[in-house]
C-alpha positions as CSV (number, residue, x, y, z in Angstrom):
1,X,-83.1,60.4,54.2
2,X,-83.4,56.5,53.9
3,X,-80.2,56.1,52.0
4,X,-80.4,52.6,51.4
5,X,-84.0,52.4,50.1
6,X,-84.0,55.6,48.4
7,X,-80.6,55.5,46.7
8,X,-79.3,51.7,46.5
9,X,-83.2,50.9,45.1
10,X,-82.0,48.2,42.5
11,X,-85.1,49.1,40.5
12,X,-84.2,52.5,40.4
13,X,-80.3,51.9,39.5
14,X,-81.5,49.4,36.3
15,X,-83.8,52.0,34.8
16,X,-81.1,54.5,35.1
17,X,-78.5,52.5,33.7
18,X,-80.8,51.7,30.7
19,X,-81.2,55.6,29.9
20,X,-77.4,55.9,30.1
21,X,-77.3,53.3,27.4
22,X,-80.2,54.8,25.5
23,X,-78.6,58.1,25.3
24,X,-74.8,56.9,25.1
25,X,-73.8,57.0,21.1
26,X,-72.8,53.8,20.2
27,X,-70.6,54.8,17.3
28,X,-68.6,56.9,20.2
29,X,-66.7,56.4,23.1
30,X,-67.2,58.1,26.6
31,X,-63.9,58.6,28.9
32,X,-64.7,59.7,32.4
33,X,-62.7,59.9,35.2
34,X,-63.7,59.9,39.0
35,X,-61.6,62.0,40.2
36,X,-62.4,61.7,44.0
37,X,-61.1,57.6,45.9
38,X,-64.3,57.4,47.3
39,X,-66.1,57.2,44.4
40,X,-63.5,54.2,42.9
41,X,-64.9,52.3,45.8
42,X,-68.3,53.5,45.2
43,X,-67.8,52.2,41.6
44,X,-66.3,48.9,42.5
45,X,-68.4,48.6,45.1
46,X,-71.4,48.3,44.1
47,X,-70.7,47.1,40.3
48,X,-71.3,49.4,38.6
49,X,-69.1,49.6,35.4
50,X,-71.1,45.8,34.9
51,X,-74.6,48.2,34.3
52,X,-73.2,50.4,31.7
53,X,-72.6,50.0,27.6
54,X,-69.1,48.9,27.0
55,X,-68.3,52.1,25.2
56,X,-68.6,54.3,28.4
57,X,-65.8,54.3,30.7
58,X,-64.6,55.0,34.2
59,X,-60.9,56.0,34.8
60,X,-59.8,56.1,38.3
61,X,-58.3,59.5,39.2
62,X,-55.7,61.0,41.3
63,X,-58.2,62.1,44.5
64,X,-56.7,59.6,47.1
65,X,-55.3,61.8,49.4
66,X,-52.7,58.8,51.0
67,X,-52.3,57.7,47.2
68,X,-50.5,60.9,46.0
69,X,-48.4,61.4,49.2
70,X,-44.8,60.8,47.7
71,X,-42.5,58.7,49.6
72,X,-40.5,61.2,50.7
73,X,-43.1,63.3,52.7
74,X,-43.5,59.7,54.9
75,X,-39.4,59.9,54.6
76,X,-39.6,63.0,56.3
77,X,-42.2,62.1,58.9
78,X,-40.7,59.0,59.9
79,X,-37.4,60.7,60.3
80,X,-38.8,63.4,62.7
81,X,-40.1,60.8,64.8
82,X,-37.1,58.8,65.2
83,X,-34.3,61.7,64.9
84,X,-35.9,64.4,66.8
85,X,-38.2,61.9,68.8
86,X,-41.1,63.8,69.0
87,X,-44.7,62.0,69.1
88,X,-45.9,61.8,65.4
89,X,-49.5,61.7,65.0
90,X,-51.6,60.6,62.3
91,X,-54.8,59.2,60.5
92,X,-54.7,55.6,60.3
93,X,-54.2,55.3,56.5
94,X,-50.8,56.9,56.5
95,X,-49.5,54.5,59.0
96,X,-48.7,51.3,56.4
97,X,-47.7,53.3,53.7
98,X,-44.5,52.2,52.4
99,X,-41.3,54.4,52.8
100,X,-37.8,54.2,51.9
101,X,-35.6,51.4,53.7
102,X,-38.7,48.8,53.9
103,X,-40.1,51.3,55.9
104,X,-43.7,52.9,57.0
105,X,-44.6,54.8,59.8
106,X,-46.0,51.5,61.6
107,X,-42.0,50.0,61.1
108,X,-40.8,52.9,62.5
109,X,-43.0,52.7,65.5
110,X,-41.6,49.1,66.0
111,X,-38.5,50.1,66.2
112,X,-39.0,52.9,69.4
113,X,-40.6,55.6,67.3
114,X,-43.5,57.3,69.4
115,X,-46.3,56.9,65.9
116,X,-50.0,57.7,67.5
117,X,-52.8,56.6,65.2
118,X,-55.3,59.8,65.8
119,X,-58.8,59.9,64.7
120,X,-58.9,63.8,64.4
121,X,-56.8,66.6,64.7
122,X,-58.2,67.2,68.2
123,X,-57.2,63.8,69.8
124,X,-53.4,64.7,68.5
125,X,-54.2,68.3,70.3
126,X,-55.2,67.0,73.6
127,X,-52.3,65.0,73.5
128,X,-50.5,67.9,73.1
129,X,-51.9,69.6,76.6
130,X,-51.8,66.4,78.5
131,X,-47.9,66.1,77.9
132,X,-46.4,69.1,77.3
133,X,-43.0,67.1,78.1
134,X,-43.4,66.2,74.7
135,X,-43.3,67.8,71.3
136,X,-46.3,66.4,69.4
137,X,-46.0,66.5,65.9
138,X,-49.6,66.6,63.5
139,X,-49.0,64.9,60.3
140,X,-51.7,66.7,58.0
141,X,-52.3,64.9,55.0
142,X,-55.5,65.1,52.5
143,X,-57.5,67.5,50.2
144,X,-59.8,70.3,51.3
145,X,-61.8,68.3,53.1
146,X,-59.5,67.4,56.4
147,X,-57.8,71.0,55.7
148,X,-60.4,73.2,57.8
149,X,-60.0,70.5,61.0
150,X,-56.3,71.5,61.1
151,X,-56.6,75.0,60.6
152,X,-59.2,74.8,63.5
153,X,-56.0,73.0,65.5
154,X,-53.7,75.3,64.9
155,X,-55.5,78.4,65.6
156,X,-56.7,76.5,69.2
157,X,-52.8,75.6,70.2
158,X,-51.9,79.6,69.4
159,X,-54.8,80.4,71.6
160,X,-53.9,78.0,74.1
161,X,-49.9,78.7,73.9
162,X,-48.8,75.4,73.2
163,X,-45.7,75.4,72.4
164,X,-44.9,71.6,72.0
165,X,-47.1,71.2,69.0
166,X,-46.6,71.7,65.4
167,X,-48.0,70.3,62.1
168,X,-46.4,68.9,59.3
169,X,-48.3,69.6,56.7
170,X,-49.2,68.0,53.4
171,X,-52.2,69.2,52.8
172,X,-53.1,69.3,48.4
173,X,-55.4,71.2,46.2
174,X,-58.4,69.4,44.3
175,X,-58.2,71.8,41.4
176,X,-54.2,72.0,40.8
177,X,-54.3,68.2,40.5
178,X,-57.1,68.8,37.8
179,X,-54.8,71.0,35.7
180,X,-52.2,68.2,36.1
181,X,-54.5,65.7,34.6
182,X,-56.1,67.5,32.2
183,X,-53.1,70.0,31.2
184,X,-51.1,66.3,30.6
185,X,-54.3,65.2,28.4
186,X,-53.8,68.4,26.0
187,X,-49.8,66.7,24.8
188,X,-49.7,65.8,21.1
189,X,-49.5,62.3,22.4
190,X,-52.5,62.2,24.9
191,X,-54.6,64.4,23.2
192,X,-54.8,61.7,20.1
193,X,-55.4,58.9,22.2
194,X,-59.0,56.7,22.2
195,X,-60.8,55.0,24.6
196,X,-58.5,52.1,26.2
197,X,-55.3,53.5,24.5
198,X,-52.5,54.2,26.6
199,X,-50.8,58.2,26.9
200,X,-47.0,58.8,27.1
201,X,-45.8,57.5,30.7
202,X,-45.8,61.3,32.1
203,X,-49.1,62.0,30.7
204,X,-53.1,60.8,30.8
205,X,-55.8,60.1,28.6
206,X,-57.9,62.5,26.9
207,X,-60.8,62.6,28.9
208,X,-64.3,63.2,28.1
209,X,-65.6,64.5,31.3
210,X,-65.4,64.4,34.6
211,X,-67.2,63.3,38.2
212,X,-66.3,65.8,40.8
213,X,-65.8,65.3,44.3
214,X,-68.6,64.9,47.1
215,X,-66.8,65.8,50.3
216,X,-64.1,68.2,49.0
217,X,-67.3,70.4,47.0
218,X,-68.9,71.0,50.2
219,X,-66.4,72.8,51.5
220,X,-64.9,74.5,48.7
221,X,-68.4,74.6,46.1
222,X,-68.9,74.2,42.8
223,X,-67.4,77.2,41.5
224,X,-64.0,76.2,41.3
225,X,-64.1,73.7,39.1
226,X,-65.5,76.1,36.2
227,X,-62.1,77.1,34.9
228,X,-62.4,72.9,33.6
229,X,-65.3,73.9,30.8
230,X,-64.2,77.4,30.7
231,X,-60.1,76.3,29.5
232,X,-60.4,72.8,28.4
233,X,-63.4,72.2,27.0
234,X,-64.7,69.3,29.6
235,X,-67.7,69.0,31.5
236,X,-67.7,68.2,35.2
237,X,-71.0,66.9,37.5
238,X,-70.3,67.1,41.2
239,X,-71.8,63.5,42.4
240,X,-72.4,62.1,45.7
241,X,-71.6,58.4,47.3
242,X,-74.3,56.3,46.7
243,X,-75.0,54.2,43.5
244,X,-78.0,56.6,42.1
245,X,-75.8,59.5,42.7
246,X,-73.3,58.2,40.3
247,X,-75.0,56.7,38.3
248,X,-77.0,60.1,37.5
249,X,-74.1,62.2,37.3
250,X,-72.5,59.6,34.7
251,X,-76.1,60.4,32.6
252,X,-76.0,64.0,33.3
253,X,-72.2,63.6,31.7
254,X,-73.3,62.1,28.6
255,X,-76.4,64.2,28.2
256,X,-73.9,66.9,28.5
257,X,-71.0,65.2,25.5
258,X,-73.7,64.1,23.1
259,X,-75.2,68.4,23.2
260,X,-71.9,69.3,22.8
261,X,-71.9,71.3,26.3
262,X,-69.3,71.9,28.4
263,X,-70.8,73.2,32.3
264,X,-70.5,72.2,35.5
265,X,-73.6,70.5,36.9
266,X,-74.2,69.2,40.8
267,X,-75.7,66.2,41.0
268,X,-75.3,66.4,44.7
269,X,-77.1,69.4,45.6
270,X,-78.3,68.0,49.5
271,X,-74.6,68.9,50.5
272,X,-73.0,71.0,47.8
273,X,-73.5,74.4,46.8
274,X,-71.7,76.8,44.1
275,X,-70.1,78.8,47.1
276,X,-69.3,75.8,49.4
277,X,-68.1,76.6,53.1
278,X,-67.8,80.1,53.4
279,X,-66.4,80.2,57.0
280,X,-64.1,77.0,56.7
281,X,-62.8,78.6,53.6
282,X,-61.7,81.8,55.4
283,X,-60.4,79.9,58.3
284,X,-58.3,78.4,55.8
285,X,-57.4,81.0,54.4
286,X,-56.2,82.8,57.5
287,X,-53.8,80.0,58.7
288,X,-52.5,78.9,55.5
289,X,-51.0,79.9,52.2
290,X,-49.6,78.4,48.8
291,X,-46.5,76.8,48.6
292,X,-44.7,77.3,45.4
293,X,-44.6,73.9,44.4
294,X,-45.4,70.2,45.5
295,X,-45.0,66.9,44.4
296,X,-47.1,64.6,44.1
297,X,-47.1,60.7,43.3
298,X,-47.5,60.2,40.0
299,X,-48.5,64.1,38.9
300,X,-44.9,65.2,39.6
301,X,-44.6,68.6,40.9
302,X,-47.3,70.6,40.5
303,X,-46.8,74.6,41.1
304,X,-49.1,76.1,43.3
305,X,-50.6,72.7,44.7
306,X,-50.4,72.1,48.4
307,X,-50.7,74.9,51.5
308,X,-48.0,75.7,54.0
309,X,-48.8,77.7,56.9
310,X,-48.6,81.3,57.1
311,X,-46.0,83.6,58.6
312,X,-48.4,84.0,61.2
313,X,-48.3,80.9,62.1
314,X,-44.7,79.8,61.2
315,X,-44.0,78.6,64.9
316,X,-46.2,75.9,64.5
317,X,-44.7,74.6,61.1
318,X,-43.0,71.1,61.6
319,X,-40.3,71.6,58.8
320,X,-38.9,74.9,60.6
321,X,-39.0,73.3,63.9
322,X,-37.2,70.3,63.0
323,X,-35.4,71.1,60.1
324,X,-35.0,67.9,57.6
325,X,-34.9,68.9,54.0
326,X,-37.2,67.2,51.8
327,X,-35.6,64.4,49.7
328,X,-37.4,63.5,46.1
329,X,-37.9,59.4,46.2
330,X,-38.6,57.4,43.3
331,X,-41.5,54.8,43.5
332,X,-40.9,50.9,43.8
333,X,-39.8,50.1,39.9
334,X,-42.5,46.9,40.1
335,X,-45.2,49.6,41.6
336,X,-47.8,51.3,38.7
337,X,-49.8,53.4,41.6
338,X,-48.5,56.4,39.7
339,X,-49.4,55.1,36.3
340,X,-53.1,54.4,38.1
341,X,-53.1,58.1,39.7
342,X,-52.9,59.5,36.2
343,X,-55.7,56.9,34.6
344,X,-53.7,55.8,31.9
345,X,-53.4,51.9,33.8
346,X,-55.7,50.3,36.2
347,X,-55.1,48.1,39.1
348,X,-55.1,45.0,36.7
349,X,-52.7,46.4,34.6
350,X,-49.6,46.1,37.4
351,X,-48.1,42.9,37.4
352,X,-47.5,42.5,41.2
353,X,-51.1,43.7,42.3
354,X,-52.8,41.1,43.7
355,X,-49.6,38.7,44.5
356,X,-46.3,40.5,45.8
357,X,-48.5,43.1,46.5
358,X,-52.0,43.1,48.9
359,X,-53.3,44.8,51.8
360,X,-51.5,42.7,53.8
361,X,-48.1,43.4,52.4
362,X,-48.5,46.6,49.8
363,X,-45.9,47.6,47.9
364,X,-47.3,50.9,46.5
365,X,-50.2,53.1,48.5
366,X,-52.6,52.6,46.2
367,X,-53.0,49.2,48.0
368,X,-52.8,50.5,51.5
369,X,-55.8,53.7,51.5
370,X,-59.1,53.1,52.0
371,X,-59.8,55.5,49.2
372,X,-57.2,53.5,46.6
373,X,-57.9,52.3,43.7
374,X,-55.6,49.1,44.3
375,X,-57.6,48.6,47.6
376,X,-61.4,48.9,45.7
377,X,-59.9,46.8,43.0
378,X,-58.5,43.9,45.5
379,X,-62.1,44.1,47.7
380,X,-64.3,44.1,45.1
381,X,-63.7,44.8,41.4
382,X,-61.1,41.6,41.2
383,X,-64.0,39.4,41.7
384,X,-66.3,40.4,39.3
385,X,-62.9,40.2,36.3
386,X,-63.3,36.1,37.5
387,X,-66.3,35.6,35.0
388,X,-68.7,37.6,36.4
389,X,-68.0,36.1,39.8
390,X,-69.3,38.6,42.3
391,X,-68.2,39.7,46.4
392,X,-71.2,39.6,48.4
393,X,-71.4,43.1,48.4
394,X,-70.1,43.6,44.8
395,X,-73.7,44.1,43.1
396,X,-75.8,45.9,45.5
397,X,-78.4,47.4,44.3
């Protein structure tokens, strides 16, 4: 595949934005959300909210999986690294995101705690057998796409009989957080509200559709997402990465709201099928299991949400090896990440973004993840609200 010719062509993304604005209504308006962080920065990116009719828009969506770790699940992993002292190890993105105290992980490293930055689950494995001194401690954050690496970690450290490494685990569920958002648009209050209107602070905006995720489909397929059409009524087109892929699926969306349909479509059928990873998903399946509830940055807590491992594999749960009960924190009062989690404010709606808060010094971890819709804003999409003043990389195609 030559990615960059075949699916940045500039040619190719004009034409399609002008059948999006030939088939988009004028006299209506089109709400779509992205639910997936990657495509935010895809968006931003590449510009392209600037090649669509002003009455179809983009809504950024909870699928950061840094974004909707609460502050007290880093709480709880900075305080097992500096109370218990074991070696904490974790993907890069979860290192700088703010914590109680003035805290992050990378803070609490300063200050003697043994914090590894890990590239995969295996580096924070190896660790494991090289000292086994040391209790090392796996972090596990994200959606269903960095789920099947730990599961694959924890069944290699029963094999191996490690017994000086456990997983604290956070990982979420793609299509819980979908019933948050879209449960939260059917309220009296959200379920009246038009395109650019604000919902109640708890809730979201009634959407008109929705672009589902590239990387957590291929593991998981398209199927689950059919309860979406099937109980509320919405349309959802799996899309992949690049600036054709979105912009197709955003076509295939309105093709979809002007027939009055309701299906789920795949845009991106090179990776994603309806049946996804059938061997990750039973590896999954096997070493963990639902936990009653989660919370989540700005969904609040969602039943059913997030995995814990199973009895099986208990011995290698973090929270039952070094018990530290998990303490609710409320967000920075200044901070709107969970406001921009639930779509119903965007980065340019918070009145520290871009001042008290950046990269360099974020207040909320919308700012801090690669996948955040603070972070796509600041890099690119801040540059194009200066009158049409564009990043270098801002309008490619």
């Amino acid at each position: 595949m030559k990615y960059i010719d075949e699916f940045r062509d500039g040619e190719l993304a004009r034409n399609l934005a002008r059948h999006i604005a030939a088939a988009a209504d004028p006299a209506r308006p089109y709400r779509f959300m992205e639910f997936c962080g990657g495509h935010t920065h895809a968006i931003a990116r590449y510009g392209l909210k600037a090649l669509l009719p002003p009455n179809v828009r983009l809504i950024h969506g909870p699928g950061c999986p840094v974004c909707v770790l609460p502050i007290g699940r880093v709480d709880q992993a900075i305080r097992m690294a500096l109370e218990y002292e074991v070696t904490l190890c974790t993907y890069g993105d979860c290192l700088r995101v703010p914590a109680s105290n003035g805290l992050s992980l990378l803070k609490a490293k300063a200050r003697g705690a043994d914090v590894r930055m890990v590239y995969s689950t295996q580096d924070a494995l190896a660790l494991a057998q090289r000292h086994p001194e040391r209790q090392v401690v796996f972090f596990a954050i994200g959606f269903e796409t960095t789920t099947p690496p730990t599961a694959v970690a924890i069944a290699q450290a029963q094999a191996l009989g490690l017994g000086n490494f456990s997983v604290l685990c956070c990982h979420v569920l793609t299509p819980a957080a979908i019933i948050g958002i879209l449960g939260a648009a059917q309220t009296p209050e959200t379920a009246s509200a038009q395109a650019g209107a604000k919902a109640d602070p708890q809730g979201g905006l009634a959407l008109d559709g929705m672009v589902g995720p590239a990387h957590v489909s291929t593991v998981i397929g398209s199927a689950p997402y059919e309860f979406v059409p099937e109980r509320y009524g919405k349309p959802v087109v799996i899309a992949g990465f690049e600036p054709l892929d979105m912009l197709q699926a955003i076509l295939m969306l309105v093709r979809q709201v002007n027939d009055g349909r309701a299906e789920v479509e795949n845009e991106f059928t090179r990776a994603v099928t309806r049946q996804g990873n059938p061997k990750a998903q039973a590896l999954v399946a096997r070493i963990f299991t639902l936990r009653p509830e989660f919370e989540w940055r700005g969904l609040g807590t969602l039943p059913a949400s997030a995995l814990m491992l199973s009895p099986a594999y208990a011995g290698f749960d973090a929270e039952l090896r070094f018990p530290l009960p998990y303490t609710p924190v409320p967000d920075h009062k200044a901070c709107e990440c969970g406001a921009i989690l639930r779509g119903v404010k965007e980065p340019r709606d918070c009145k520290v973004f871009g001042s008290v808060c950046t990269p360099d010094n974020p207040l909320g971890s919308c700012m801090v993840s690669s996948e955040g819709a603070c972070a796509a804003h600041y890099t690119y999409g801040r540059y194009q609200d200066l009158g049409g003043m564009s990043h270098p990389e801002a309008h490619r195609p």
